[in-house]
C-alpha positions as CSV (number, residue, x, y, z in Angstrom):
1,X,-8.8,-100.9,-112.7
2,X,-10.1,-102.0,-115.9
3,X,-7.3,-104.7,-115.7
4,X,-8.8,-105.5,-112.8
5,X,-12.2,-105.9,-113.9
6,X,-11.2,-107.7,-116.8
7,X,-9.5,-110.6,-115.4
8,X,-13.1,-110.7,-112.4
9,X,-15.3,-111.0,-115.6
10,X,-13.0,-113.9,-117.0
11,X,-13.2,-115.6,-113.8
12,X,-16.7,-116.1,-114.1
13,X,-16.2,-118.1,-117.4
14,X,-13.3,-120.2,-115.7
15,X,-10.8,-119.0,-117.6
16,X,-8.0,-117.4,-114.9
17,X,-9.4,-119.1,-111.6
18,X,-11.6,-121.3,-109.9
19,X,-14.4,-119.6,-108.1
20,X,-16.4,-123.1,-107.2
21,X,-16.2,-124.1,-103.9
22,X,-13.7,-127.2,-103.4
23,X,-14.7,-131.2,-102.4
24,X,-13.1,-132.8,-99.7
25,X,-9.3,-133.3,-100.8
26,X,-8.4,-136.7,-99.7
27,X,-4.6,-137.2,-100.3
28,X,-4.4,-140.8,-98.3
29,X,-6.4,-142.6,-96.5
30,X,-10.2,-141.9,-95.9
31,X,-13.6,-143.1,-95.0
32,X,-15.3,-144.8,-97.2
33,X,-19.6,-144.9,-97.1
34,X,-21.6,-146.8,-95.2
35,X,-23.3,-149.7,-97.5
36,X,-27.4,-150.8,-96.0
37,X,-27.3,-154.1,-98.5
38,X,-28.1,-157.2,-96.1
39,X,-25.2,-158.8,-95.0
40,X,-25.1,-163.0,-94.3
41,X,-23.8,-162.9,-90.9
42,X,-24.1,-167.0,-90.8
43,X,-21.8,-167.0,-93.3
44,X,-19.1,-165.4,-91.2
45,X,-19.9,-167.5,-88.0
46,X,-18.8,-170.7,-90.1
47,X,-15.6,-169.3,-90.8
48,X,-12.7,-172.4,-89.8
49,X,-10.5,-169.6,-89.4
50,X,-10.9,-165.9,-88.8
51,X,-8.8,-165.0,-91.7
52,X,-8.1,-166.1,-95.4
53,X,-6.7,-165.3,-98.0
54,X,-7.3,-166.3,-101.7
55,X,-6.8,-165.4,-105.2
56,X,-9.7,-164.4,-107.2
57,X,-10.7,-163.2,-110.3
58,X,-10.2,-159.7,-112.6
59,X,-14.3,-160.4,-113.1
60,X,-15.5,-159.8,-110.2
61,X,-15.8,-156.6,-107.8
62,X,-15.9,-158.3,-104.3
63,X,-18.8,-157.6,-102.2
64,X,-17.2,-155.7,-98.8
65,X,-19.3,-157.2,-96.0
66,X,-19.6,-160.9,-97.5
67,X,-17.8,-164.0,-97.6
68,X,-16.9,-164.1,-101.2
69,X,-18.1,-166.9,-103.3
70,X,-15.1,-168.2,-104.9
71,X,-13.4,-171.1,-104.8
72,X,-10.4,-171.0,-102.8
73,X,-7.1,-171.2,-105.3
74,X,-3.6,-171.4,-103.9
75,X,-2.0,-170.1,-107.2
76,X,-2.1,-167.9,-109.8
77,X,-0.9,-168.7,-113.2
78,X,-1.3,-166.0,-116.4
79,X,-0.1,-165.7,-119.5
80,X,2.1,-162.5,-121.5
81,X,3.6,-161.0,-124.0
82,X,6.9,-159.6,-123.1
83,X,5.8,-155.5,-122.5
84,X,2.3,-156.5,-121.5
85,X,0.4,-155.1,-118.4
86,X,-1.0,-158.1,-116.7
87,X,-3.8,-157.7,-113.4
88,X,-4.8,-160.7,-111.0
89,X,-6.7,-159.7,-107.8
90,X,-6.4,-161.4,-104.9
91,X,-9.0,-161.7,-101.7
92,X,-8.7,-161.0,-98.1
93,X,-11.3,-161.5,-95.7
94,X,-11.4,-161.5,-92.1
95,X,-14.4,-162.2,-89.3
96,X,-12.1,-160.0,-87.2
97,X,-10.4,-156.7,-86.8
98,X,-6.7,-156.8,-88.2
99,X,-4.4,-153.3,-87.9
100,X,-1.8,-152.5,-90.4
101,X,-2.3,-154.9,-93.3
102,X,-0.4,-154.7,-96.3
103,X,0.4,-156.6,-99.6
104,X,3.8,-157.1,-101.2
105,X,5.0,-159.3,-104.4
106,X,8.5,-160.8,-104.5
107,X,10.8,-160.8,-107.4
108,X,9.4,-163.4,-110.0
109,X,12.0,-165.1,-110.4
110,X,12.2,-167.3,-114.4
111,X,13.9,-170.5,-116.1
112,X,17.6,-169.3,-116.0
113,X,20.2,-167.4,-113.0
114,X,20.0,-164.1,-113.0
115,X,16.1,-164.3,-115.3
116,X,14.0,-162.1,-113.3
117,X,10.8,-159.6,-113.1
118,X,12.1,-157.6,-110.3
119,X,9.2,-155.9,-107.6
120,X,9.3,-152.8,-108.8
121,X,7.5,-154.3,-112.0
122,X,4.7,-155.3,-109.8
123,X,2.4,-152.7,-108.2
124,X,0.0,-154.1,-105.5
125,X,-3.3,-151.9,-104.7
126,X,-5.7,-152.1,-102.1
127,X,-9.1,-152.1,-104.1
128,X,-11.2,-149.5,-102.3
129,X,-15.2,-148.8,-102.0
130,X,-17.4,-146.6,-103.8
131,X,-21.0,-146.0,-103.6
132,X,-22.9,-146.7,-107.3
133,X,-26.4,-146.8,-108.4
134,X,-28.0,-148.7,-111.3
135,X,-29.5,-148.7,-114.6
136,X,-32.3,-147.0,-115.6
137,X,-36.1,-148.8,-114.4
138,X,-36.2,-150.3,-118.1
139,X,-32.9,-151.7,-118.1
140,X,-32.0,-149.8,-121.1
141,X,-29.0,-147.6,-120.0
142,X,-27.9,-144.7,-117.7
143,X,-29.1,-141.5,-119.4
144,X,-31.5,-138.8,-117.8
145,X,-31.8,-137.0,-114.9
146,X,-31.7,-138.7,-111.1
147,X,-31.9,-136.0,-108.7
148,X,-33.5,-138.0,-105.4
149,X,-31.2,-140.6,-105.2
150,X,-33.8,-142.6,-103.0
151,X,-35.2,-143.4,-105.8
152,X,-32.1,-145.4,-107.3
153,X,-30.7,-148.4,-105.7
154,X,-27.1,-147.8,-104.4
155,X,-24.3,-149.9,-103.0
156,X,-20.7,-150.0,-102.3
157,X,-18.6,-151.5,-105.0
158,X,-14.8,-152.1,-104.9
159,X,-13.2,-150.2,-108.2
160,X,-10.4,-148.3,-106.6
161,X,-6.9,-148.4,-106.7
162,X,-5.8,-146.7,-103.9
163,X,-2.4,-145.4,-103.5
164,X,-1.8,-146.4,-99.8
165,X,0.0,-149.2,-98.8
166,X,-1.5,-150.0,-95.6
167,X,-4.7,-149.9,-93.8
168,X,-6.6,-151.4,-91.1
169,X,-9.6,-154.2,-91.5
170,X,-13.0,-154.2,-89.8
171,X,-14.3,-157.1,-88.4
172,X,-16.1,-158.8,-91.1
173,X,-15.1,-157.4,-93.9
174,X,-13.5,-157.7,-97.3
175,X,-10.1,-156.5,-98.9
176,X,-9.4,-157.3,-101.9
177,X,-5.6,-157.1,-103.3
178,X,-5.0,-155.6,-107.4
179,X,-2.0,-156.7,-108.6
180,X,-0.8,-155.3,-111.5
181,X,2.7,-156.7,-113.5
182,X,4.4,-154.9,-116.0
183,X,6.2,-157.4,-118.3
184,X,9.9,-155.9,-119.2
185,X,10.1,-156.0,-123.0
186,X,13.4,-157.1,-121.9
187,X,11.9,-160.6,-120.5
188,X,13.2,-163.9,-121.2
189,X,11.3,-166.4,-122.7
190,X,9.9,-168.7,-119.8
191,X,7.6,-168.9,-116.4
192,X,8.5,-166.8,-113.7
193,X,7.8,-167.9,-110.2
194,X,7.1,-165.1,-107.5
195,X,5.0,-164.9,-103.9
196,X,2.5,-162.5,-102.8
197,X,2.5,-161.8,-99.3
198,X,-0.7,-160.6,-97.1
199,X,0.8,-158.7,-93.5
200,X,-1.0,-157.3,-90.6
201,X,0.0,-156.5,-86.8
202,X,-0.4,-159.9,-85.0
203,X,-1.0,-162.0,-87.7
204,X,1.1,-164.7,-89.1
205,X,1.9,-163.5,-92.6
206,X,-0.1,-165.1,-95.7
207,X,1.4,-166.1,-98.9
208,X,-0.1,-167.0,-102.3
209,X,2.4,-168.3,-105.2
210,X,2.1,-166.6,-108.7
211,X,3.5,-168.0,-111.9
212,X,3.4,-165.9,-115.3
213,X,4.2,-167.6,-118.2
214,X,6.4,-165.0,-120.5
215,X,5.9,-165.7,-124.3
216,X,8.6,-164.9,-127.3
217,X,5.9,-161.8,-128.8
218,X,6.6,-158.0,-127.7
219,X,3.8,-155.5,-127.4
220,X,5.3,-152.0,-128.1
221,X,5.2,-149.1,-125.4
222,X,1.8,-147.6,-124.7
223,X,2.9,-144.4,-126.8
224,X,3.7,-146.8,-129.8
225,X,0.4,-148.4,-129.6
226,X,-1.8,-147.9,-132.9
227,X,-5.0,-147.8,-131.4
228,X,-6.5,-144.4,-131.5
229,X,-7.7,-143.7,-127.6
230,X,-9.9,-140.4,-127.1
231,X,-10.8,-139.9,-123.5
232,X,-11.8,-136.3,-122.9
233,X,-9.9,-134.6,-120.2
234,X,-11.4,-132.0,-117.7
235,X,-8.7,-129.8,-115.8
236,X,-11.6,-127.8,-114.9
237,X,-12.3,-130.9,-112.3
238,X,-8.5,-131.0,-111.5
239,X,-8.5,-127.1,-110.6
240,X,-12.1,-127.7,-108.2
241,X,-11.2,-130.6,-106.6
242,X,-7.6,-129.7,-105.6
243,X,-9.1,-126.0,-104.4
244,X,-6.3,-124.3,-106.9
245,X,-6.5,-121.5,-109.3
246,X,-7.0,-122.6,-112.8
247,X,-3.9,-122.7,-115.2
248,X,-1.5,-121.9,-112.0
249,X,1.5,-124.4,-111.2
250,X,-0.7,-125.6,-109.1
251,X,-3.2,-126.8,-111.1
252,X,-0.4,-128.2,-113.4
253,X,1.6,-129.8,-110.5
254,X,-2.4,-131.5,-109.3
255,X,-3.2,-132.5,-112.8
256,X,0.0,-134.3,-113.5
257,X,-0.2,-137.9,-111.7
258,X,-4.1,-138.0,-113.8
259,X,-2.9,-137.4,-117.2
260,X,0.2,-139.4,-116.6
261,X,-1.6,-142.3,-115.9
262,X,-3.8,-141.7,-119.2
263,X,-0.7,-141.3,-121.4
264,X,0.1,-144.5,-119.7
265,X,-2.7,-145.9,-121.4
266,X,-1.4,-145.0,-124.9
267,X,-4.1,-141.7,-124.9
268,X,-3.5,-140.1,-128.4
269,X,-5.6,-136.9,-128.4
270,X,-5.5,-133.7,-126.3
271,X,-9.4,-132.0,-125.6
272,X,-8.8,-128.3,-125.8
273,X,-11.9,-126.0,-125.3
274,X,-12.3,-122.9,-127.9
275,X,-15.5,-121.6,-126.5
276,X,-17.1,-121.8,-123.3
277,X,-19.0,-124.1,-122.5
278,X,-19.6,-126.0,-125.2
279,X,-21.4,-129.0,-123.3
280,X,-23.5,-126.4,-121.7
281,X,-23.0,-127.6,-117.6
282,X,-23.3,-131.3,-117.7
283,X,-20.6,-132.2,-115.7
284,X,-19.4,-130.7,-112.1
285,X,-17.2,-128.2,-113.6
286,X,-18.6,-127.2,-116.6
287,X,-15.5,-126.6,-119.1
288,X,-14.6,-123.0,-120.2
289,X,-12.4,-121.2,-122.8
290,X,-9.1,-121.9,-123.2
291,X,-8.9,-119.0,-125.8
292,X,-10.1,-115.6,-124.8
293,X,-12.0,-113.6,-127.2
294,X,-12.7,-110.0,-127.0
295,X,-14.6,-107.5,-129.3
296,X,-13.1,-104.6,-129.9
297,X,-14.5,-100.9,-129.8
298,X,-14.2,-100.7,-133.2
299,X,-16.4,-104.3,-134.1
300,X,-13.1,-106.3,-134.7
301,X,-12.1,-109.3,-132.3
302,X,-9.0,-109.8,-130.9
303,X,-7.8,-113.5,-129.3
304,X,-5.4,-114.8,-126.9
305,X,-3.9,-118.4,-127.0
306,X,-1.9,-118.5,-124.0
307,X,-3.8,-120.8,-121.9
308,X,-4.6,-123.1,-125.0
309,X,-0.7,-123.3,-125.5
310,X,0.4,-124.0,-121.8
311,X,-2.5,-126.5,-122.2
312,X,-1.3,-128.6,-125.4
313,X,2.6,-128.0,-124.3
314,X,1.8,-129.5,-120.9
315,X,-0.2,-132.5,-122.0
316,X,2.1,-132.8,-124.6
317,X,5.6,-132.8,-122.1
318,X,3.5,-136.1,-120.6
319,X,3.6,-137.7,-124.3
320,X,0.4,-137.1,-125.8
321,X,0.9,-135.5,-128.8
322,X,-0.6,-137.4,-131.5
323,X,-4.0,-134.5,-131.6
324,X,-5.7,-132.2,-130.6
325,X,-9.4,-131.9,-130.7
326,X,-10.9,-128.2,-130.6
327,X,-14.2,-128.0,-128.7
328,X,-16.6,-126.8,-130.3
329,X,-18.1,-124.7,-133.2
330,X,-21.6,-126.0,-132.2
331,X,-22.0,-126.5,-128.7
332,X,-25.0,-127.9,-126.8
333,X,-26.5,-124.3,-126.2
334,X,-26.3,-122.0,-129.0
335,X,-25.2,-119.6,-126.8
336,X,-21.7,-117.8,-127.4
337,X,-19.4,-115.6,-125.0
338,X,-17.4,-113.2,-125.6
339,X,-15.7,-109.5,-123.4
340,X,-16.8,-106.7,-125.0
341,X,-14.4,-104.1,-124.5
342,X,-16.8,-101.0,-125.2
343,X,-18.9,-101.8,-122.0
344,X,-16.0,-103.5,-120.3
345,X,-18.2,-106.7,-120.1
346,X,-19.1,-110.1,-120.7
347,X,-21.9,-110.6,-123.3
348,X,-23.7,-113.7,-124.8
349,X,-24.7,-114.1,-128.5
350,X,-27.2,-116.4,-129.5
351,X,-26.9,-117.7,-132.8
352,X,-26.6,-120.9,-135.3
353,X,-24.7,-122.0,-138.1
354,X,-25.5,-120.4,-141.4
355,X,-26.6,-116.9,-139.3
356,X,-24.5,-113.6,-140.3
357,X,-23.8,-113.3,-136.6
358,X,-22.8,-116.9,-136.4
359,X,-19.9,-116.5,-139.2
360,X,-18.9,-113.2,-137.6
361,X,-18.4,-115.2,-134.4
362,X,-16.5,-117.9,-135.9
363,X,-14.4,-116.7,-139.0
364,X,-12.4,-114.5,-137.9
365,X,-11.4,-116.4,-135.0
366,X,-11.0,-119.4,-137.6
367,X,-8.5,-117.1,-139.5
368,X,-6.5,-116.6,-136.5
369,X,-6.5,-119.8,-135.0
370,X,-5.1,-121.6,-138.1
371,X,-2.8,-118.9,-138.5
372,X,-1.4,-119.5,-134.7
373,X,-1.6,-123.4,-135.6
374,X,0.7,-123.4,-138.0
375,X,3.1,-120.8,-135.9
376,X,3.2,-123.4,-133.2
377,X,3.6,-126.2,-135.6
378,X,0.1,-127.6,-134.8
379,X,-1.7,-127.4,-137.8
380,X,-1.5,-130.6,-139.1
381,X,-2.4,-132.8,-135.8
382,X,-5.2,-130.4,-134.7
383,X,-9.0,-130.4,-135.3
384,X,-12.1,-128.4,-134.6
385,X,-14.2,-131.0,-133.2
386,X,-18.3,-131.1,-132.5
387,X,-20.5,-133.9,-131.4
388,X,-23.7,-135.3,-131.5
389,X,-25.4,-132.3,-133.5
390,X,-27.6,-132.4,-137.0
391,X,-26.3,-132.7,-139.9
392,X,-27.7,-129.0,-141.2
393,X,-26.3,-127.4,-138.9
394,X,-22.6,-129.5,-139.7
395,X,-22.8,-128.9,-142.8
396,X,-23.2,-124.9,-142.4
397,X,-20.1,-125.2,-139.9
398,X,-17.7,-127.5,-142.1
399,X,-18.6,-124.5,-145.0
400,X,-17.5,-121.7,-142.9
401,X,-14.4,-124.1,-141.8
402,X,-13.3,-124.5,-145.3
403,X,-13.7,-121.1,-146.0
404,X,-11.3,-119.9,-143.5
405,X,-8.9,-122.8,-144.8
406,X,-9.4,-124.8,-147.0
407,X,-6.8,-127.8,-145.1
408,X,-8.4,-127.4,-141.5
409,X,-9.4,-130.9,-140.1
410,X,-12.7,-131.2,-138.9
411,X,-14.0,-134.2,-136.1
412,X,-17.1,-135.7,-134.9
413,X,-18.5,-138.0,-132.7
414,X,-22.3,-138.8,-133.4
415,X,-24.3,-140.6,-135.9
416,X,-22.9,-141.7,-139.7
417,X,-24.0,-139.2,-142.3
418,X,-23.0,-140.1,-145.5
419,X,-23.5,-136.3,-147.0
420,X,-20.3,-135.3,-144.4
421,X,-17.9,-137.7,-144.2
422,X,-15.5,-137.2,-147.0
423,X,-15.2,-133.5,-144.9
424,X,-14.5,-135.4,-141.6
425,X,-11.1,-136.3,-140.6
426,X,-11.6,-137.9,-137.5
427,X,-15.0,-139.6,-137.4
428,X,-16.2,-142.0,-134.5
429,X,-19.9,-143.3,-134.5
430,X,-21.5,-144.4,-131.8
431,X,-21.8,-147.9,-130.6
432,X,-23.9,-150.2,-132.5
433,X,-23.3,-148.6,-135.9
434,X,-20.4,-149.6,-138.2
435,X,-18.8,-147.3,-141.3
436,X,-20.0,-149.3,-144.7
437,X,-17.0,-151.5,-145.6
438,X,-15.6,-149.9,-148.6
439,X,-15.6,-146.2,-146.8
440,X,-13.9,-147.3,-144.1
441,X,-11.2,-149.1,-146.3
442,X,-11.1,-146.2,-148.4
443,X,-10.7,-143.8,-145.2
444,X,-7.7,-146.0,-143.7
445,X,-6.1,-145.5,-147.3
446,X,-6.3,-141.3,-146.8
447,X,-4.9,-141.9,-143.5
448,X,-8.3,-140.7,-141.7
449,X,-9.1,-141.8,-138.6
450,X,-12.7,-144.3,-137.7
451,X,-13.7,-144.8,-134.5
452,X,-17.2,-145.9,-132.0
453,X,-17.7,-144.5,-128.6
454,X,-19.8,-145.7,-126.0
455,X,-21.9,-142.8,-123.3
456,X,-24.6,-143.3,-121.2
457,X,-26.7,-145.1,-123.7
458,X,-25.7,-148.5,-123.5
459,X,-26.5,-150.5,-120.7
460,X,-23.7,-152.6,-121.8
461,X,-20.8,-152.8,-122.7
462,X,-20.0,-149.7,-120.4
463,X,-17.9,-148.8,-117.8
464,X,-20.1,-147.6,-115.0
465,X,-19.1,-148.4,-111.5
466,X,-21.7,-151.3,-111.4
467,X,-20.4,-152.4,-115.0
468,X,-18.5,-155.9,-115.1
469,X,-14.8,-155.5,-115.1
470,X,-14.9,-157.8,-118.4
471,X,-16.9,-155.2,-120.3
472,X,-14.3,-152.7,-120.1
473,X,-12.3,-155.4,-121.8
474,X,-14.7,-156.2,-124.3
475,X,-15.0,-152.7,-125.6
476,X,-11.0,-153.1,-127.2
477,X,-12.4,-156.7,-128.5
478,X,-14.9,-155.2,-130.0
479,X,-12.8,-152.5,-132.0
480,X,-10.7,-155.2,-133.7
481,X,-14.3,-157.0,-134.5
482,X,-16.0,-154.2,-135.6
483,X,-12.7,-152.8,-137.7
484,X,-12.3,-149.4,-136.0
485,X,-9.1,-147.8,-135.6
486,X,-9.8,-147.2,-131.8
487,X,-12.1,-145.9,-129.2
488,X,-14.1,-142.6,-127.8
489,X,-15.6,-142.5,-124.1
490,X,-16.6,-138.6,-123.2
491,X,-15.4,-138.4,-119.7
492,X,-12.0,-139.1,-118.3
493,X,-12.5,-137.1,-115.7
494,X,-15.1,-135.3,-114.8
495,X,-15.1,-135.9,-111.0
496,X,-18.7,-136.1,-109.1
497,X,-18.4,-133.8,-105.9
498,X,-16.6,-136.3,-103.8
499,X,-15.7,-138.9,-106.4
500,X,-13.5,-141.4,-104.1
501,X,-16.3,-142.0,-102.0
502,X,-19.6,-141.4,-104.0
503,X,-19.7,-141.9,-107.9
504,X,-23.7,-141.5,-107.9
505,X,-24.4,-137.7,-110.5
506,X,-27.9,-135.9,-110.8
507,X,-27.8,-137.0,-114.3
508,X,-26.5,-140.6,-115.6
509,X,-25.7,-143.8,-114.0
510,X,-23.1,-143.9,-111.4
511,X,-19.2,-143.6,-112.9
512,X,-20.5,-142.7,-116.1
513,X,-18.6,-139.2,-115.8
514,X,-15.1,-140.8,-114.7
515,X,-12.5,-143.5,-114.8
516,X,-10.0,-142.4,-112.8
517,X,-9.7,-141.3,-109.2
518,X,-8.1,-138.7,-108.0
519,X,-4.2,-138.5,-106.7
520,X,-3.1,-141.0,-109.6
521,X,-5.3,-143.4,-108.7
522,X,-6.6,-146.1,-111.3
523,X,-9.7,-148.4,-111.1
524,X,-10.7,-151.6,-112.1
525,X,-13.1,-150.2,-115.1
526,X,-9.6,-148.1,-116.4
527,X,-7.2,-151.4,-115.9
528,X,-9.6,-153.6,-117.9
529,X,-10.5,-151.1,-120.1
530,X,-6.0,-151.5,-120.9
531,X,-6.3,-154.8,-121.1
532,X,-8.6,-154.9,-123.9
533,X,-6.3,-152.2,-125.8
534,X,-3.4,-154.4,-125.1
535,X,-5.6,-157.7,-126.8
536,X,-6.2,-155.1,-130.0
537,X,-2.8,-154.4,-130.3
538,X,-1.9,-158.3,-130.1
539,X,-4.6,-158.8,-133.2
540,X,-2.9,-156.0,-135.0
541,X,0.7,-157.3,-134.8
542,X,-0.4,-161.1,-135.0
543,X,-2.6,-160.2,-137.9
544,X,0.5,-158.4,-139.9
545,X,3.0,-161.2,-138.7
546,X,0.5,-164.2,-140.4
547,X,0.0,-161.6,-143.4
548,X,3.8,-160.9,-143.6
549,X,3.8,-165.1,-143.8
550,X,1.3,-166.0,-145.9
551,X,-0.2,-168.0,-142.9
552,X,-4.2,-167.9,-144.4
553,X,-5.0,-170.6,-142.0
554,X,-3.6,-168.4,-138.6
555,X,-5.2,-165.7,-140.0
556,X,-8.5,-167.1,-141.0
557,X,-8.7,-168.6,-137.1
558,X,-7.9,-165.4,-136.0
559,X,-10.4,-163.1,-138.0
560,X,-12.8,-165.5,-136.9
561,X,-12.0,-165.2,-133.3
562,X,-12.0,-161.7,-133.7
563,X,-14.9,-161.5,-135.4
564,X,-17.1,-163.1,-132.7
565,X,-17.2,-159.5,-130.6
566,X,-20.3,-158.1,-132.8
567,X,-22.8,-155.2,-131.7
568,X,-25.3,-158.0,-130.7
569,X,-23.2,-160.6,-129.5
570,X,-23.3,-159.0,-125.9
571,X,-27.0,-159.5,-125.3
572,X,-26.9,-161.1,-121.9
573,X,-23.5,-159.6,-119.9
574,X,-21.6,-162.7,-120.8
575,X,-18.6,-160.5,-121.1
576,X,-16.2,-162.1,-119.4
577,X,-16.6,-165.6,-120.9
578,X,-16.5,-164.1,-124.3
579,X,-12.9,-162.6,-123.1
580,X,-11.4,-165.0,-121.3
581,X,-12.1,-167.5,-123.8
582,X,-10.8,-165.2,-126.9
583,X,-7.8,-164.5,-124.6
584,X,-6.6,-168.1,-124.2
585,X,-7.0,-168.4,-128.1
586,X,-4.9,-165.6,-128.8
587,X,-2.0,-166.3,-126.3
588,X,-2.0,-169.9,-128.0
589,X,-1.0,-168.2,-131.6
């Protein structure tokens, strides 16, 4: 019985099941909302044909019940490094009905016999709908609270890349095509020459040529990449969605095709949770423990690691290894939870750093925890992170961090404070701020890590669901610009209720809580936000190859490229002529 009781209490924490009740699970295909935006009918009636197919641009999210405004091109013709991820987008639209219709690329064939990029390198994705909001009133970001969402104006905007290769067309409507070509690393030098083919039931198939232009430069494998990419991970959201006890095989087997896709992206840091709660309940599923923590009837605490390990070992069977981040010693509410076995019960401790009840909380635990670290072989890639908080209260945690080890690594991400960051391993700022040049040079020589993050703050560059694709790219730009060793966003994620269909929250603009879909399924905001990795990774390896040379006048065009994606060079949303004009000048080196 007291077993029993036990494992009932630690359910309501989150830590051995999932008491919420579940969204819709939508495993293929699925209704997207209705959109009320005014739709130009005339537009349609002019049609020449009913149907038409065109490529477009990466830039643009496609309205779904408008003629698009673009300018009708017959091919598409990009540029790579061999190992690059490349994306086009192409448009369908049709005044009528059309059943069944699909998209397909053909081998790309290149200069020589036998030189190809075979289909299976190219993955085509029907973009689907999602309903989105807007800015705040002033323009200046998405933070705060929005719970009538009358009072927020909302559309349907195409960001997802949905897994099913076939659907049906309303009359009138939009479909736009993702196409997505990994470049072997294997590649010959040349252009390769492929089709992409547009199918429905009736119709006379449609075909688009597609030339890529393959370069004599390699970009490594994601998990080889140097830049350091934090997006913070919530299986909680996994475990609700799916409708699946937390931590089962379940939950493993549902969570796998999500953080797959994010080691894909060259992901470098797992977010464990040490402490319930420690974001208080701003997202959906508000994160709990992964450690459980029990006082004893005598007044000493006990801990168990077992979820925190099947955690780390999981993420880390999918290839991210590089760190983990341990959330938090200060969270949002300084409120702490913990079973206390002489009333067989859950109890709360409020508390702060530098308090006598505060260091009994934490040391002990801190003891342990290094202790099982360095028993799993952890120790030297794992941190006990916080964010956002004062710098008194930081500087009473990183004192009772030392004092429990000396060697413990300690992360932030919130404002620069001088008095702290020798102490702070891993240290990203936010957005707008930059680490004074000779402490950043000096932190690179320690081998610490400097990074800038971007939340609900910024009304751009972001990645909301109403956010310009080229933003997403611009945020990798503006790493290499801004010299920081990589990038932070806070929610991977942290799915709304019905998250294919709705991205609108009570609190922030729309999409500020996720990137991904779920099932596997990318988005525009996540393939652009790659793209712009990929660019920082060319500057890294170009800037080492002209170094290596002695090539000052390569490098000196390329730092000053580079150094054109400033804080307060995106005033106006011009992202995507600032990219695809930096892009063309680096392919050219």
């Amino acid at each position: 019985m007291r077993n029993t009781i036990l494992g009932c209490l630690l359910a309501t924490s989150g830590l051995l099941c999932n008491a919420q009740q579940p969204a819709p699970v939508i495993s293929s295909d699925y209704t997207e909302l209705t959109d009320t935006k005014p739709v130009d009918q005339a537009a349609w009636e002019q049609m020449k044909t009913p149907v038409r197919l065109s490529w477009g641009s990466t830039d643009v999210r496609y309205d779904k019940a408008n003629v698009p405004a673009l300018k009708e091109t017959r091919t598409w013709k990009g540029t790579a490094w061999k190992g690059e991820r490349i994306q086009a987008q192409a448009v369908v639209w049709s005044a009528v009905p059309l059943t069944g219709v699909s998209a397909t690329v053909s081998d790309l064939t290149g200069p020589n016999k036998g030189n190809i990029i075979p289909a299976s390198a190219v993955r085509t994705s029907l973009v689907r709908y999602v309903m989105t909001d807007e800015l705040n009133k002033d323009g200046r970001g998405g933070c705060g609270h929005r719970p009538d969402r009358t009072e927020w104006d909302s559309s349907l905007v195409a960001d997802v890349l949905d897994l099913i290769q076939i659907k049906d067309m309303q009359a009138r409507t939009v479909q736009p095509v993702w196409v997505t070509i990994q470049v072997p690393e294997t590649a010959t030098v040349g252009t390769y020459r492929g089709t992409l083919t547009v199918q429905a039931k009736g119709q006379e198939p449609m075909a688009l040529p597609l030339e890529l232009k393959v370069t004599g430069r390699t970009l490594p494998a994601p998990k080889n990449w140097a830049f350091h990419l934090d997006l913070w991970q919530n299986p909680y959201a996994v475990a609700r969605y799916y409708n699946v006890p937390l931590w089962s095989q379940a939950h493993f087997d549902a969570m796998r095709p999500t953080m797959q896709q994010l080691a894909d992206a060259g992901q470098k840091i797992i977010t464990a949770t040490v402490m319930n709660r420690p974001w208080g309940g701003q997202t959906e599923d508000a994160f709990g423990s992964m450690v459980t923590r029990m006082k004893k009837i005598d007044g000493s605490w006990a801990f168990d690691y077992a979820i925190f390990d099947k955690w780390v070992e999981f993420m880390m069977s999918l290839g991210i290894d590089r760190q983990i981040n341990c959330y938090s010693l200060i969270p949002w509410k300084l409120t702490f939870q913990y079973y206390d076995q002489a009333s067989n019960s859950l109890k709360e401790l409020d508390t702060k750093p530098g308090e006598a009840a505060y260091t009994d909380y934490w040391y002990d635990f801190l003891v342990s925890f290094a202790s099982h670290l360095k028993e799993k072989g952890w120790w030297d890639i794992t941190t006990i992170g916080m964010d956002e908080q004062a710098l008194n209260d930081m500087q009473a945690a990183i004192a009772l961090i030392k004092k429990a080890d000396p060697d413990y690594k300690i992360s932030l991400a919130g404002l620069y404070h001088p008095e702290i960051e020798a102490d702070l391993y891993d240290y990203c700022i936010p957005f707008g701020y930059n680490f004074p040049a000779d402490v950043k040079a000096r932190r690179e020589k320690e081998g610490k890590i400097s990074t800038y993050y971007t939340c609900c703050s910024e009304p751009y560059p972001n990645t909301f669901t109403f956010s310009a694709p080229a933003e997403a790219t611009w945020i990798g730009w503006h790493a290499a610009g801004g010299n920081y060793d990589g990038y932070l966003r806070w929610a991977y994620n942290s799915w709304t209720l019905d998250p294919l269909r709705d991205s609108r929250f009570h609190t922030w603009a729309a999409g500020d809580c996720y990137l991904v879909y779920p099932g596997g399924r990318s988005s525009i905001r996540m393939e652009r936000l790659i793209e712009g990795i990929q660019d920082y990774e060319k500057i890294r390896i170009l800037r080492e190859e002209f170094e290596k040379a002695g090539a000052r006048g390569k490098l000196n065009r390329l730092n000053k490229l580079v150094n054109r994606f400033q804080a307060d060079a995106l005033v106006d949303r011009q992202a995507a002529d600032m990219v695809n004009r930096a892009k063309a000048e680096l392919n050219a080196f």
